[in-house]
N, CA, C and O atoms as a GROMACS GRO file, in nm:
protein
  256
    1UNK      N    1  13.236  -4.797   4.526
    1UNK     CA    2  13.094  -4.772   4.534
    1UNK      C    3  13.042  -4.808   4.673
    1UNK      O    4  13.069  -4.924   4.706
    2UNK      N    5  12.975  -4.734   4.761
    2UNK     CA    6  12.891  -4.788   4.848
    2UNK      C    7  12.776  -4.896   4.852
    2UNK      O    8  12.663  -4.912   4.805
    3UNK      N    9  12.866  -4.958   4.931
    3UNK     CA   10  12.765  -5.122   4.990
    3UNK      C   11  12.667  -5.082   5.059
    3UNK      O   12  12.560  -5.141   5.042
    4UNK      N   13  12.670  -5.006   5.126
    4UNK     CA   14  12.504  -4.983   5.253
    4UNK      C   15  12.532  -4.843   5.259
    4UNK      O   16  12.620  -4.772   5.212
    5UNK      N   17  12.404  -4.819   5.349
    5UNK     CA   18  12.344  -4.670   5.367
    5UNK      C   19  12.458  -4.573   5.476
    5UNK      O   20  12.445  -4.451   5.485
    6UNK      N   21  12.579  -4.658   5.560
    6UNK     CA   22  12.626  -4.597   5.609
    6UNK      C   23  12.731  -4.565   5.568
    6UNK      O   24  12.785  -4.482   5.641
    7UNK      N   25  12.808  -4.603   5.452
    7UNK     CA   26  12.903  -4.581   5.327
    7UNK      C   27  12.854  -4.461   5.270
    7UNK      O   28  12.904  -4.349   5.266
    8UNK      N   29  12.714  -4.520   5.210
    8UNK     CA   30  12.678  -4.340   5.120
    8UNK      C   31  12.687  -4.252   5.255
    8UNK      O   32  12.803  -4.217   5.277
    9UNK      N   33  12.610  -4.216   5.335
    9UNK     CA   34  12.628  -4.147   5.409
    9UNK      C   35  12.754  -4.098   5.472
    9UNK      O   36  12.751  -3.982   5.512
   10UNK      N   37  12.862  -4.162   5.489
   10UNK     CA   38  13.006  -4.104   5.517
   10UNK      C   39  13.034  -4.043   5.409
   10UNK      O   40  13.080  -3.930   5.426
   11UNK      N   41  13.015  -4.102   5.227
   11UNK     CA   42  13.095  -4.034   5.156
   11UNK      C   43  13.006  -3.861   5.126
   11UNK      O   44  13.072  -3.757   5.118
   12UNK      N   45  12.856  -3.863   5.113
   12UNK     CA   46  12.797  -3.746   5.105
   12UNK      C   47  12.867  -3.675   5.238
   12UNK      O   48  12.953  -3.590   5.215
   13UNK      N   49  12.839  -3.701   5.351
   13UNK     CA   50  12.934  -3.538   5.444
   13UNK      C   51  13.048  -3.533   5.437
   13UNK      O   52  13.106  -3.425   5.450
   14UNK      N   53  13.134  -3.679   5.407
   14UNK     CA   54  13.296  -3.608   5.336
   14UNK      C   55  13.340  -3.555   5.243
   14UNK      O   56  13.432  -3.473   5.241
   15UNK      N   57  13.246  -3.617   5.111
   15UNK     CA   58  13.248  -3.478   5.023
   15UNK      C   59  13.173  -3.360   4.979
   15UNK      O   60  13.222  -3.276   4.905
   16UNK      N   61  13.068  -3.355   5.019
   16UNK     CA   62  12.943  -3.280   4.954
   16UNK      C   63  12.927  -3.213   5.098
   16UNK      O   64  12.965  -3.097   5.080
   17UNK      N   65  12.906  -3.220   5.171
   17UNK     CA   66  12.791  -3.164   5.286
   17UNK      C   67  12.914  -3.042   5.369
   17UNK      O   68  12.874  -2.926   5.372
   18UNK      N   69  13.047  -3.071   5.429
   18UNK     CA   70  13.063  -3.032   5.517
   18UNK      C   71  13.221  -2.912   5.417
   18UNK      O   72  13.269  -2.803   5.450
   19UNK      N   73  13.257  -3.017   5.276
   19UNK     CA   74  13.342  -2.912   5.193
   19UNK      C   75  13.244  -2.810   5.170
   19UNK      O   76  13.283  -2.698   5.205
   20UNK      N   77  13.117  -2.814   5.116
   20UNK     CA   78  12.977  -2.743   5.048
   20UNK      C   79  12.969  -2.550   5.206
   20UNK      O   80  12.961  -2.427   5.202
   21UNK      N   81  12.980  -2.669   5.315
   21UNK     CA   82  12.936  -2.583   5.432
   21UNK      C   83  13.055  -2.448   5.441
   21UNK      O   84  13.032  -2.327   5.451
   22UNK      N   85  13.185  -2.519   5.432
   22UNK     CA   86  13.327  -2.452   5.399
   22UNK      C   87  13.310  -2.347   5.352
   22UNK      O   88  13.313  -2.237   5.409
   23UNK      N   89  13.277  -2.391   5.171
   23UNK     CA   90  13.266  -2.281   5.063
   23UNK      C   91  13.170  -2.181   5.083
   23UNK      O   92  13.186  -2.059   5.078
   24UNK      N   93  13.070  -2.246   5.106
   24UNK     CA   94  12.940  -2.124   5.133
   24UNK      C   95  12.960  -2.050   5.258
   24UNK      O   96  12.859  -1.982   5.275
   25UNK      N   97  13.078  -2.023   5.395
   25UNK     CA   98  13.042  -1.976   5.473
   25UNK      C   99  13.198  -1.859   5.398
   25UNK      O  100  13.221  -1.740   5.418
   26UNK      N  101  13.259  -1.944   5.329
   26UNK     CA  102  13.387  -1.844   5.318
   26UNK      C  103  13.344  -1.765   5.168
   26UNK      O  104  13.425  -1.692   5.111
   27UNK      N  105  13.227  -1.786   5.122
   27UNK     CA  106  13.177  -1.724   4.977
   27UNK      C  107  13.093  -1.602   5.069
   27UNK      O  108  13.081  -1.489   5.021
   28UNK      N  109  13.033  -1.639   5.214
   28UNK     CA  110  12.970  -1.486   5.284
   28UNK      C  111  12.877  -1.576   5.248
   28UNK      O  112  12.851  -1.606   5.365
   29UNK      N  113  12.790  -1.659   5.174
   29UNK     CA  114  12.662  -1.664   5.139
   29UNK      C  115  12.575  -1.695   5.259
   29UNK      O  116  12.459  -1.655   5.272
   30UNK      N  117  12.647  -1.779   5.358
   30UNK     CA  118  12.585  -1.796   5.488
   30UNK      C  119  12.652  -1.760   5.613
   30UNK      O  120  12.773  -1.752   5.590
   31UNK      N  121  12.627  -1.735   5.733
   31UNK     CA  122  12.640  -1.724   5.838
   31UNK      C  123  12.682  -1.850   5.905
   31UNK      O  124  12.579  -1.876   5.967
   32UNK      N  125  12.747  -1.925   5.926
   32UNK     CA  126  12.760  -1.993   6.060
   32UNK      C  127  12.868  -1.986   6.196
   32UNK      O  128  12.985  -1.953   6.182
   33UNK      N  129  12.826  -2.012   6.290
   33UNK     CA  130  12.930  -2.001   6.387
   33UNK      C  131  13.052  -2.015   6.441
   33UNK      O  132  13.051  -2.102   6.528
   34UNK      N  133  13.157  -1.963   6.425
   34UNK     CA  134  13.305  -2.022   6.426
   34UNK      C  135  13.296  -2.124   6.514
   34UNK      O  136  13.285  -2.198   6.417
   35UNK      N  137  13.290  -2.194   6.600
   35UNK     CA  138  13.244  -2.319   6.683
   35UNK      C  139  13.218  -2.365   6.596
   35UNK      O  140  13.317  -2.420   6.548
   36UNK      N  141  13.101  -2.381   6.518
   36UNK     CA  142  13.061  -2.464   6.398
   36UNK      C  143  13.135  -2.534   6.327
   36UNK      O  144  13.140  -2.655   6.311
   37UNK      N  145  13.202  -2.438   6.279
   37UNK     CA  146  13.312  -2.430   6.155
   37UNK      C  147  13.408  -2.564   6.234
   37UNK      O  148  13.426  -2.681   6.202
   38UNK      N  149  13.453  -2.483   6.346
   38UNK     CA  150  13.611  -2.568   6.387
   38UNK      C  151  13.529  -2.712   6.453
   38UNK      O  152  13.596  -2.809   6.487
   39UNK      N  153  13.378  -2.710   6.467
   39UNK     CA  154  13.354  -2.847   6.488
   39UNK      C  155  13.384  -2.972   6.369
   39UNK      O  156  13.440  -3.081   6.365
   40UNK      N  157  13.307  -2.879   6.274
   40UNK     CA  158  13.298  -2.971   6.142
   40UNK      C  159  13.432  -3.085   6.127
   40UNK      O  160  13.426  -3.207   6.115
   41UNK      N  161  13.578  -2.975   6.131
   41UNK     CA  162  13.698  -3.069   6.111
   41UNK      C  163  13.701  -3.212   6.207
   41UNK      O  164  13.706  -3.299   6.120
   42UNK      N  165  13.702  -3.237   6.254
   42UNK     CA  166  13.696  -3.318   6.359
   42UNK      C  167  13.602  -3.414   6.322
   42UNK      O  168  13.631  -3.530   6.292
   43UNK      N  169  13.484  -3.365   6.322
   43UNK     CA  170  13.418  -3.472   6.224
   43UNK      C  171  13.398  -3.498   6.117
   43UNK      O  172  13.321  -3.590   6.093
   44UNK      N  173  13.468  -3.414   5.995
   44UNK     CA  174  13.500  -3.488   5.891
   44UNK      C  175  13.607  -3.617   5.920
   44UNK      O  176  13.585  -3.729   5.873
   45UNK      N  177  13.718  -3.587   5.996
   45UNK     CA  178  13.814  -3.688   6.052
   45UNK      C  179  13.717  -3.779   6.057
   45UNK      O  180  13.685  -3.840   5.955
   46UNK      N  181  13.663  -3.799   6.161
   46UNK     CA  182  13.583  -3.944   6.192
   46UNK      C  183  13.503  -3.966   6.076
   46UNK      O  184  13.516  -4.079   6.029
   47UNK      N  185  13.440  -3.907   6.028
   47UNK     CA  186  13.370  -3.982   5.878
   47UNK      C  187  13.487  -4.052   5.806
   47UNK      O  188  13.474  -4.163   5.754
   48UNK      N  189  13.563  -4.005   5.806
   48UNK     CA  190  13.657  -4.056   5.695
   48UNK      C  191  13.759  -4.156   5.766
   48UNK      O  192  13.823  -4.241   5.704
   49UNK      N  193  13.764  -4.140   5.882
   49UNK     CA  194  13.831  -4.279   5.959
   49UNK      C  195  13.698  -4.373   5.966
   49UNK      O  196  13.709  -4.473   6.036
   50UNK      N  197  13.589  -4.356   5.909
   50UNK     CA  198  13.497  -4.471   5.976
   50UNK      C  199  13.503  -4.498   5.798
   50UNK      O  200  13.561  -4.606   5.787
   51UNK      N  201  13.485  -4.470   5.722
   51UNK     CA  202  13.455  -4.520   5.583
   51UNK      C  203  13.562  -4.577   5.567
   51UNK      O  204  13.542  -4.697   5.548
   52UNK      N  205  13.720  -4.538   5.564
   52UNK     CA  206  13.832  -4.628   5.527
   52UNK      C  207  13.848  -4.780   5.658
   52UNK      O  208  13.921  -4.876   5.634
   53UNK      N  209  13.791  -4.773   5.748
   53UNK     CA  210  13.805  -4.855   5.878
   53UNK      C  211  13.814  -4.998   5.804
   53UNK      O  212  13.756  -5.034   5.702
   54UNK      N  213  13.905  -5.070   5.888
   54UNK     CA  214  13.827  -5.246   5.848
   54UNK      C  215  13.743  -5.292   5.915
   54UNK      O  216  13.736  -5.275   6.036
   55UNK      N  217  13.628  -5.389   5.812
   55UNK     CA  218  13.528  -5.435   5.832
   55UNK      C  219  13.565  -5.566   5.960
   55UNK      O  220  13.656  -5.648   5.977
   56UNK      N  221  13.435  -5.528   6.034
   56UNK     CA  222  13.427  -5.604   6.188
   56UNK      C  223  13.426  -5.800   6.063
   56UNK      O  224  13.438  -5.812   5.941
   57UNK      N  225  13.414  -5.874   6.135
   57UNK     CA  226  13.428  -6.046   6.091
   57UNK      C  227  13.262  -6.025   6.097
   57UNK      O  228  13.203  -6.092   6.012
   58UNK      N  229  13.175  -5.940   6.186
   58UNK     CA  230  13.033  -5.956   6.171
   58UNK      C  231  12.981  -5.922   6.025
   58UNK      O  232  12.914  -5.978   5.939
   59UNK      N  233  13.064  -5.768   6.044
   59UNK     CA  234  13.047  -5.720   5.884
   59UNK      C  235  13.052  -5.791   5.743
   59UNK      O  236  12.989  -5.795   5.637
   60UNK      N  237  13.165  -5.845   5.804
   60UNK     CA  238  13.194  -5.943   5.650
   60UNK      C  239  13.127  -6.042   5.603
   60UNK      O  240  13.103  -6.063   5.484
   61UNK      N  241  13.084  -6.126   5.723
   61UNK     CA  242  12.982  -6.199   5.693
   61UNK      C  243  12.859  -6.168   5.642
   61UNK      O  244  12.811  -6.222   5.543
   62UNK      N  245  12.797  -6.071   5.719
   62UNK     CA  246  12.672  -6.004   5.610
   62UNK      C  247  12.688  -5.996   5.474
   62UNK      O  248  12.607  -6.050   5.398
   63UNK      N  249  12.815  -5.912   5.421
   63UNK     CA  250  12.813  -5.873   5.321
   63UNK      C  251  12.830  -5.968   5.184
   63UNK      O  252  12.807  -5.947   5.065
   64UNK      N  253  12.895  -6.116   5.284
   64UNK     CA  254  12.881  -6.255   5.193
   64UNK      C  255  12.804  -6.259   5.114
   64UNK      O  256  12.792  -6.361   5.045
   0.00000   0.00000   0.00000
């Protein structure tokens, strides 16, 4: 479960926002720009290297 707002937020564009963008451009329903497209991968990577990451010693302490 997400601890803070930047947890939910990694897991909504790793799963919902940028698979969602995928389906709807390869369903035709939308238009977006091949640039677009081949950006997205790349930053799904980093969403998902920043949500699995280990927590900084600052982090942890907060979350005490």
């Amino acid at each position: 479960m997400p601890k803070n707002f930047r947890d939910l937020m990694a897991i909504l564009l790793a799963v919902i926002v940028f698979p969602a963008l995928w389906v709807l451009e390869g369903l035709g329903i939308i238009s977006v720009p091949n640039g677009m497209l081949v950006a997205t991968l790349p930053l799904e990577t980093l969403v998902i290297q920043f949500y699995f990451r280990r927590a900084t010693a600052q982090e942890e302490q907060i979350e005490k």
